[in-house]
Backbone and ligand atoms as CSV (ligand in chain L), in Angstrom:
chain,resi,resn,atom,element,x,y,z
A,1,UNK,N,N,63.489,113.648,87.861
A,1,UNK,CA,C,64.370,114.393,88.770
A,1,UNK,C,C,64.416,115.861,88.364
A,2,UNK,N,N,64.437,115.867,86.920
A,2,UNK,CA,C,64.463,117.433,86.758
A,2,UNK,C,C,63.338,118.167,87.037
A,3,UNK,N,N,61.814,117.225,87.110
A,3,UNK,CA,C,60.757,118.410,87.523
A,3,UNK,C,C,60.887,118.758,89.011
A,4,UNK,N,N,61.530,117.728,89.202
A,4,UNK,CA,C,61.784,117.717,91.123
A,4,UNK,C,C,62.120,118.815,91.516
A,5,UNK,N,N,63.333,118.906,90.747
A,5,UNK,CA,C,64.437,120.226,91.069
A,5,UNK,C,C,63.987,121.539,90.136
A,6,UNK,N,N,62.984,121.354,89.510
A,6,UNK,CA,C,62.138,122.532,89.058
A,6,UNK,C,C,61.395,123.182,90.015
A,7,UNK,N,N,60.550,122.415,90.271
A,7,UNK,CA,C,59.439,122.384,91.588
A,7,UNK,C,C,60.108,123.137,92.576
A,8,UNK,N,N,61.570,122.570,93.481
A,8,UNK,CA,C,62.148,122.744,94.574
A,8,UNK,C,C,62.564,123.718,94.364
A,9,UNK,N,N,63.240,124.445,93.346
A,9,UNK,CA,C,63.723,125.488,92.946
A,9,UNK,C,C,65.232,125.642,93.178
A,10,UNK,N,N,66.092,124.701,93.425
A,10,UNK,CA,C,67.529,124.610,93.269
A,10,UNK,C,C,67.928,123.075,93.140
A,11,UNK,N,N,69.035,123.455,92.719
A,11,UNK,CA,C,70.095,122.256,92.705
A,11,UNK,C,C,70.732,121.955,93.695
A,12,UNK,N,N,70.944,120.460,94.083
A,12,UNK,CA,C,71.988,120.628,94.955
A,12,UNK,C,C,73.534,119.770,94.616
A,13,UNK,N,N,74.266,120.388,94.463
A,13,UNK,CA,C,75.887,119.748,94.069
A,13,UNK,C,C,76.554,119.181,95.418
A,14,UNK,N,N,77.203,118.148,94.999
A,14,UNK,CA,C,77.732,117.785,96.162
A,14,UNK,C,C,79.289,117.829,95.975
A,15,UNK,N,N,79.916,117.886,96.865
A,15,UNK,CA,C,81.548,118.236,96.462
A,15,UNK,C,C,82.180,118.187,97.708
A,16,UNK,N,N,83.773,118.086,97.764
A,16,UNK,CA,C,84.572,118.130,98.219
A,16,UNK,C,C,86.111,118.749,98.515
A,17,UNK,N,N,85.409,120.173,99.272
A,17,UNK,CA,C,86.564,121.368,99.035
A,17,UNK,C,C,87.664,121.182,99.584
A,18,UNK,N,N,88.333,120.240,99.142
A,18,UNK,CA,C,89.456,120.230,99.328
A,18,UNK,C,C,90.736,120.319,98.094
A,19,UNK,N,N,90.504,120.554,96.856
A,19,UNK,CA,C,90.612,120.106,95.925
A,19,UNK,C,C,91.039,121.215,95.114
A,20,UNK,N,N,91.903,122.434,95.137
A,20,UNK,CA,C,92.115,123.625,94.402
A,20,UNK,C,C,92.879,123.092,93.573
A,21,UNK,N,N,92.673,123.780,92.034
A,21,UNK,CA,C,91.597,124.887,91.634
A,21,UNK,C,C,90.777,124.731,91.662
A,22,UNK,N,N,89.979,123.548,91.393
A,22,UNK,CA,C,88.249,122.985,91.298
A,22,UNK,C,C,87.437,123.271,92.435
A,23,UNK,N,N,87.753,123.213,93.602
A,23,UNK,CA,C,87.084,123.506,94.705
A,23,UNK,C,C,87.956,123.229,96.090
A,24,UNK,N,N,87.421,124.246,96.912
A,24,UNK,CA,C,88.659,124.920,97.886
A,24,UNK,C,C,87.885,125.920,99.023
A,25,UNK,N,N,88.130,126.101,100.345
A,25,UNK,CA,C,87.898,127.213,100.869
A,25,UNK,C,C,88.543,128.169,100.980
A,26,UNK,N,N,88.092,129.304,101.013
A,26,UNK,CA,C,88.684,130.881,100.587
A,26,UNK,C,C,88.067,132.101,101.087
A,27,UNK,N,N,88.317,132.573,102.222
A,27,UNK,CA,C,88.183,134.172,102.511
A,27,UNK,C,C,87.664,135.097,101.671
A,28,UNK,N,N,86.365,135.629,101.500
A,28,UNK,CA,C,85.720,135.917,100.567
A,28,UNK,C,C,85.108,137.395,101.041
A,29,UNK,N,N,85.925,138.676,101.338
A,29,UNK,CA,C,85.090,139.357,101.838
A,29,UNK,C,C,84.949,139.304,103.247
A,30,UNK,N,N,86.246,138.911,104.114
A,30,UNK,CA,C,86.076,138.436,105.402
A,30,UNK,C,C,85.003,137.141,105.779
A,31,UNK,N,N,84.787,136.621,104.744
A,31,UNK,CA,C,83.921,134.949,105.037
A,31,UNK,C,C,84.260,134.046,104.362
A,32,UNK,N,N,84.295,133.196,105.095
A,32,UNK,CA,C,84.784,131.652,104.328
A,32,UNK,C,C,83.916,131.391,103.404
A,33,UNK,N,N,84.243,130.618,102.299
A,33,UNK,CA,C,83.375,130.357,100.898
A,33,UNK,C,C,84.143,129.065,100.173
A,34,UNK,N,N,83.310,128.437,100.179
A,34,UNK,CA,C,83.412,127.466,99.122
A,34,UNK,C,C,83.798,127.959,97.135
A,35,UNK,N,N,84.883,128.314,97.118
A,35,UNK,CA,C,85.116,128.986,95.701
A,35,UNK,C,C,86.373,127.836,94.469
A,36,UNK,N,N,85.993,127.686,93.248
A,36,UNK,CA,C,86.645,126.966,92.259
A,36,UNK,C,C,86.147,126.889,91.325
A,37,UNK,N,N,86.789,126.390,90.076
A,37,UNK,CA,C,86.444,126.310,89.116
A,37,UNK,C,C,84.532,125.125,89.288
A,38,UNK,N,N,84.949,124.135,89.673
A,38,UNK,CA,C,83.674,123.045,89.721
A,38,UNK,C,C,82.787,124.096,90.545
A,39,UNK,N,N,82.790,125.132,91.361
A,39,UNK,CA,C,81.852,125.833,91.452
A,39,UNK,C,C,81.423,126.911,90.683
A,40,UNK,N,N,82.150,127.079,89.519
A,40,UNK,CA,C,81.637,128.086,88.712
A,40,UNK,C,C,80.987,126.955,87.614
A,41,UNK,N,N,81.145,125.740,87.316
A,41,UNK,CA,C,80.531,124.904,86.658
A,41,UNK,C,C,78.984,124.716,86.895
A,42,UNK,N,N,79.533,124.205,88.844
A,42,UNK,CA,C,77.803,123.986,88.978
A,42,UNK,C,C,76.681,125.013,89.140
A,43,UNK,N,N,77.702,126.414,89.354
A,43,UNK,CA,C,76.211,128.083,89.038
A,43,UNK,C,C,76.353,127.971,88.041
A,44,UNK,N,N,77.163,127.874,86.151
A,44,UNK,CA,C,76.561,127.562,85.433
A,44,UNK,C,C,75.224,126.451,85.019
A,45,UNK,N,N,75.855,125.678,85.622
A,45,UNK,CA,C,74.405,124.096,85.407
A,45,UNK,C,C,73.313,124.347,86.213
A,46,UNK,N,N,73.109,125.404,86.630
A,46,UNK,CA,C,72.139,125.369,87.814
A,46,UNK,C,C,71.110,126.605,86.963
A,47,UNK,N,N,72.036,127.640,86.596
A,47,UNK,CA,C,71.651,128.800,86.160
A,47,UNK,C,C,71.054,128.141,84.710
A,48,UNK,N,N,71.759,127.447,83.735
A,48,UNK,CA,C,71.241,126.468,82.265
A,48,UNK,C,C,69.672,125.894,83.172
A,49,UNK,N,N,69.705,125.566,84.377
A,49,UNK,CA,C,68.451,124.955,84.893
A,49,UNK,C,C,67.217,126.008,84.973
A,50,UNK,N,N,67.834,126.744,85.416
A,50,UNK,CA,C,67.057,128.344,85.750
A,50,UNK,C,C,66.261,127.683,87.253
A,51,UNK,N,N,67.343,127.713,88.015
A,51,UNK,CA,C,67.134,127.164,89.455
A,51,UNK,C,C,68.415,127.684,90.267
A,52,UNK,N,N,67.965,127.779,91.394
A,52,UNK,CA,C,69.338,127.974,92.815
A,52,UNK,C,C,70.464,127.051,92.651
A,53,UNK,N,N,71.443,127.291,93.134
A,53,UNK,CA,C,72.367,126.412,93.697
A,53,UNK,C,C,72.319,125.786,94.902
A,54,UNK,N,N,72.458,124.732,95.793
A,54,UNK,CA,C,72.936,124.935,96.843
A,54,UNK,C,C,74.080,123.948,96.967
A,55,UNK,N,N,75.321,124.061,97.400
A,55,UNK,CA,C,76.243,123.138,97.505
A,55,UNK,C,C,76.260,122.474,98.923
A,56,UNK,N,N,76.219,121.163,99.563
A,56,UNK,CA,C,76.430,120.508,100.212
A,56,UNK,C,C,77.633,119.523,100.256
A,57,UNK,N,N,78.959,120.153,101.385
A,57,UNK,CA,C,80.354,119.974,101.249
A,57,UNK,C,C,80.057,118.609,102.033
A,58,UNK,N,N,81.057,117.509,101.680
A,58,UNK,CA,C,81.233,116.256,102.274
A,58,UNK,C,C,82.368,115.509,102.110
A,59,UNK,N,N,83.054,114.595,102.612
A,59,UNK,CA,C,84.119,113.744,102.369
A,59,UNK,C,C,83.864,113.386,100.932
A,60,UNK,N,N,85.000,113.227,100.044
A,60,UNK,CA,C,85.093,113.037,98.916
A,60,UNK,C,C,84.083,111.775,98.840
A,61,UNK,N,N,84.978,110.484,99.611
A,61,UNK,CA,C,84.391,109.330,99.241
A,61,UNK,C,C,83.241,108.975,100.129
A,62,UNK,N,N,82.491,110.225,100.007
A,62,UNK,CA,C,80.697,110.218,100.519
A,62,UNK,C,C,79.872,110.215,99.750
A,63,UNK,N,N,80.468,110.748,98.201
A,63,UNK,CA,C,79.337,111.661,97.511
A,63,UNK,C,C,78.918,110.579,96.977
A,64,UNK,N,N,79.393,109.837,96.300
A,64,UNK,CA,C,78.553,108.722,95.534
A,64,UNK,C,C,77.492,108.133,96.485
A,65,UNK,N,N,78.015,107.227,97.907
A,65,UNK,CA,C,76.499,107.308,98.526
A,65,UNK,C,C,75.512,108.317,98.646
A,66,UNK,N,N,76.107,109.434,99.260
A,66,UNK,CA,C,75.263,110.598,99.659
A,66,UNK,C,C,74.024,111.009,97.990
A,67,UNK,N,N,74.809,110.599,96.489
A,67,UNK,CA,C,73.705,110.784,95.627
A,67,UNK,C,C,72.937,109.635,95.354
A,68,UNK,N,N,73.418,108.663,95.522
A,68,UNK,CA,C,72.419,107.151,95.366
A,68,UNK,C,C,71.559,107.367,96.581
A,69,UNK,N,N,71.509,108.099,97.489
A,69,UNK,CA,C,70.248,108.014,98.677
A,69,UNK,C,C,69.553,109.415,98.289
A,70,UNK,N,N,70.029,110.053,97.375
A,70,UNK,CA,C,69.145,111.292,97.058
A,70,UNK,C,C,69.513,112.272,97.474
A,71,UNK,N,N,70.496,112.189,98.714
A,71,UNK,CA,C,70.977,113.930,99.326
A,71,UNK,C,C,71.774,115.012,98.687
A,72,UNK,N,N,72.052,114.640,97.393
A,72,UNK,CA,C,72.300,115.503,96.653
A,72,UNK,C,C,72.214,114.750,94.883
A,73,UNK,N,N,71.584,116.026,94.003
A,73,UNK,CA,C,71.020,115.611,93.040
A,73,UNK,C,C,72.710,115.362,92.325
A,74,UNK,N,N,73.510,115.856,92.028
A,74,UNK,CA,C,74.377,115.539,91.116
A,74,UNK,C,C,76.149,115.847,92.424
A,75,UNK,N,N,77.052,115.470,91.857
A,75,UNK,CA,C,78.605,115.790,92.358
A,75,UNK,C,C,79.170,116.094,91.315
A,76,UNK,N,N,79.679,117.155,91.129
A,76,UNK,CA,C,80.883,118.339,90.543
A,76,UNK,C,C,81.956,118.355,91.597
A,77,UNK,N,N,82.798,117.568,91.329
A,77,UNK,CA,C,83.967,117.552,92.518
A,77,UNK,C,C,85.148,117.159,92.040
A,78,UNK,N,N,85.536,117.398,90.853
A,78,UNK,CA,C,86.788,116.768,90.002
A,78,UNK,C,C,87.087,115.578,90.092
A,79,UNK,N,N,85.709,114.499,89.912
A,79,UNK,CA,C,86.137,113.262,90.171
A,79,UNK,C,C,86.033,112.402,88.544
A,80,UNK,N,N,87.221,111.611,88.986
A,80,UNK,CA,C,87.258,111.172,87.707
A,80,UNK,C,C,86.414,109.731,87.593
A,81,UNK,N,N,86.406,109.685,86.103
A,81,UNK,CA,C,85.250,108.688,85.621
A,81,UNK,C,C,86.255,107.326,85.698
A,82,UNK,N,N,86.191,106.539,86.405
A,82,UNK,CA,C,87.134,104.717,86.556
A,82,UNK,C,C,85.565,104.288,86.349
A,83,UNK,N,N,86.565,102.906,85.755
A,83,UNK,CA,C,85.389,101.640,85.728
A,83,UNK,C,C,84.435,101.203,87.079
A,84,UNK,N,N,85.618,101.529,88.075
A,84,UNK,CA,C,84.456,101.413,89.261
A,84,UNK,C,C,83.215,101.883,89.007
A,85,UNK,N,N,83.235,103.119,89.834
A,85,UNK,CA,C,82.986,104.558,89.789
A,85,UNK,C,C,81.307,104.262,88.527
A,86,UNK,N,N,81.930,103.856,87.448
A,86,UNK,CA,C,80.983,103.940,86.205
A,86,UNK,C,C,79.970,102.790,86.785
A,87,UNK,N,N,80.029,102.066,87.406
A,87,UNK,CA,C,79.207,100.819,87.669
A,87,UNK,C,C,77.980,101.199,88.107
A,88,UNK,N,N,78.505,102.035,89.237
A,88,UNK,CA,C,77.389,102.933,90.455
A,88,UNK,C,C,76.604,104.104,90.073
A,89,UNK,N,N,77.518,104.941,89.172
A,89,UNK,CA,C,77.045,106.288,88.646
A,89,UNK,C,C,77.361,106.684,86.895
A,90,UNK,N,N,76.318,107.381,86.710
A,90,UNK,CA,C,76.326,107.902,85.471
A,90,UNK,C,C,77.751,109.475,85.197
A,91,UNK,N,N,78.287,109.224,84.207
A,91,UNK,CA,C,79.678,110.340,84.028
A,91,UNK,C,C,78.878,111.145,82.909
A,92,UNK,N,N,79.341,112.388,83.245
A,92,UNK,CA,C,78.869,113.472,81.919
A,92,UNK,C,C,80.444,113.116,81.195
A,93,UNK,N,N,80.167,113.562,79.952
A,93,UNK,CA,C,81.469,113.930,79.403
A,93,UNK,C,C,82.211,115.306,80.262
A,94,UNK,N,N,83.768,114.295,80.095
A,94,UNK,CA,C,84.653,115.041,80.519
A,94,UNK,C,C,84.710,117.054,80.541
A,95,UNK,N,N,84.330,118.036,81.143
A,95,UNK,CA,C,84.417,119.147,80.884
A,95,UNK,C,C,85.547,120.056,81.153
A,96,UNK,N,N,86.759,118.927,82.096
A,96,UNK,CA,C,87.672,120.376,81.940
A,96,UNK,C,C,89.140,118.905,81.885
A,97,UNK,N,N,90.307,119.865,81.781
A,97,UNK,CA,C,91.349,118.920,81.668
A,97,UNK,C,C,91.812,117.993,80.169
A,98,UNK,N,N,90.923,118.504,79.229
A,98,UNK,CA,C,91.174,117.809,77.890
A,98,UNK,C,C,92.146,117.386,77.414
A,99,UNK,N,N,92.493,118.835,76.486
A,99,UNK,CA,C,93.576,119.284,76.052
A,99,UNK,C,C,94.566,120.546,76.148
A,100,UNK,N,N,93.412,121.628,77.390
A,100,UNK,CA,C,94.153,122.883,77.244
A,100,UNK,C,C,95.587,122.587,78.045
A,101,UNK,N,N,96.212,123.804,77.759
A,101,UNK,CA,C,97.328,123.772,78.895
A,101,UNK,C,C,97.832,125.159,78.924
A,102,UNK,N,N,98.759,125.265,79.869
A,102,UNK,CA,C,99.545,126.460,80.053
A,102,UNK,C,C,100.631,126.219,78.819
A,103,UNK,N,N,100.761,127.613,78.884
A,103,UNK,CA,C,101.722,128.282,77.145
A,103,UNK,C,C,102.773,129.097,78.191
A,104,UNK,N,N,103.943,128.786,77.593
A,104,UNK,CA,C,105.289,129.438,77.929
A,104,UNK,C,C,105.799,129.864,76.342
A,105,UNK,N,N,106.957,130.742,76.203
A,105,UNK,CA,C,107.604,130.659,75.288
A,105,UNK,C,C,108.937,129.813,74.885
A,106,UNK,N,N,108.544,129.044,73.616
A,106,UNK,CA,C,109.776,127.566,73.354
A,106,UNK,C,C,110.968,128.242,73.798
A,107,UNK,N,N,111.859,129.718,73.444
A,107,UNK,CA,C,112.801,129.794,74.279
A,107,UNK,C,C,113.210,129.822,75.419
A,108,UNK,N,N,112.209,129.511,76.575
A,108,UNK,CA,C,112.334,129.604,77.891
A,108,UNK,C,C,112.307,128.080,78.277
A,109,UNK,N,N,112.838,127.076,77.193
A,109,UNK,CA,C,112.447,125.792,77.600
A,109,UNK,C,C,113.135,125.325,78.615
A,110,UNK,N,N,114.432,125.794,78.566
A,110,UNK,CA,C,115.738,125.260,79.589
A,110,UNK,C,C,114.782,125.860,80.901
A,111,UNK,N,N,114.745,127.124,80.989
A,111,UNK,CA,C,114.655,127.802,81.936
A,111,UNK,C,C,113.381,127.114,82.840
A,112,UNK,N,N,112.277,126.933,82.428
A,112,UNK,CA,C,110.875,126.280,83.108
A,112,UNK,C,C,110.944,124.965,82.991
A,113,UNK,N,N,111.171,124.098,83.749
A,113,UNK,CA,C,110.904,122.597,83.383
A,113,UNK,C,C,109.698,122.192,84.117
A,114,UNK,N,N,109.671,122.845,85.676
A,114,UNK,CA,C,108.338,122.295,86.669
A,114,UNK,C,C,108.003,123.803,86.802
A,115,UNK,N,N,106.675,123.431,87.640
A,115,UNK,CA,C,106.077,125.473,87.848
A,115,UNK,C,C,106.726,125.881,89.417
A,116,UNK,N,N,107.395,125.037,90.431
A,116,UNK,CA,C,108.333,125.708,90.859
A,116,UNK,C,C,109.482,126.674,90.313
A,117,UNK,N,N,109.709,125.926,89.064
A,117,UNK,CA,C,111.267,127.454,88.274
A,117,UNK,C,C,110.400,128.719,88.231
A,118,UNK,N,N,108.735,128.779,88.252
A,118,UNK,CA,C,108.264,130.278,88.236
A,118,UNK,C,C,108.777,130.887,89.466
A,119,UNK,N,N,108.830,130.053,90.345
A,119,UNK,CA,C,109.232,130.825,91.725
A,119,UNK,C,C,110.316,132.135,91.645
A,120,UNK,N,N,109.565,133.357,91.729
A,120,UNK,CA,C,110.368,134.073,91.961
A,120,UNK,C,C,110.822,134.836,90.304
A,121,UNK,N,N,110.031,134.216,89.292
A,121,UNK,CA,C,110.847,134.197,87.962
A,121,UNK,C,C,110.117,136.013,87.579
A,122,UNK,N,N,111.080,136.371,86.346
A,122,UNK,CA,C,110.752,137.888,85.684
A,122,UNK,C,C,110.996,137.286,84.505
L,1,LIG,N1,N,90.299,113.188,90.443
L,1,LIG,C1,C,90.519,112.379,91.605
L,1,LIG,C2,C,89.454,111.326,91.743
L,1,LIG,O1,O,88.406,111.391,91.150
L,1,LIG,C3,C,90.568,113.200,92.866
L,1,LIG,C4,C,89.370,114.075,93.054
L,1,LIG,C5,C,89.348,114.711,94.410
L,1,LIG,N2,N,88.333,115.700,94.451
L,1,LIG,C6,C,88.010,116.420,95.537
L,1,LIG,N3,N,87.086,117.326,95.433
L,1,LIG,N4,N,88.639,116.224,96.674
L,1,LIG,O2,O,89.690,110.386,92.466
């Protein structure tokens, strides 16, 4: 598969913009764009390829068929790895969601409990 997508000269990711931060549509310069984090993942993995991108948007619960028939080489779509899921398709290790998190300061504990209390906050 990888000389395939050598040969062809891009990748193609499959995904489902519905899904912000990971992927989302967004006004880009007066044009709609497919923009998120899982798309800055897959121009990294594409660019590590030293090949194009091309993303092909679809119903979430398409992509797994849509890559078992070949129409797209891999899905970057914030989907998580279940036992299902693992039966049908191969999981990279986990790349985002580990352990980071957002940092407040411990004295503001009362004050922030959900990220609605930012609403509006100084
Ligand atoms: N993480 C959840 C899952 O794998 C939801 C992912 C939804 N992703 C999307 N691009 N709409 O089921």
């Amino acid at each position: 598969l990888y000389n395939k997508i050598k040969k062809r000269g891009y990748l193609v990711v499959g995904l489902s913009a519905n899904y912000a931060p990971m992927e989302f549509h967004a006004t880009v310069k007066g044009e709609d764009t497919i923009v998120g984090a899982d798309v800055s993942v897959a121009k990294k993995v594409a660019h590590d390829m030293g090949v194009k991108l091309q993303v092909k948007e679809m119903d979430f619960d398409a992509l797994i068929g849509a890559m078992k028939t070949g129409k797209i080489d891999m899905i970057i779509s914030g989907m998580t790895n279940t036992p299902e899921r693992a039966k049908e398709v191969l999981f990279s290790k986990p790349y985002m969601f580990e352990k980071q998190a957002m940092v407040i300061r411990k004295s503001d504990q009362d004050k922030y409990k959900g990220i609605l209390d930012f609403k509006g906050a100084k």
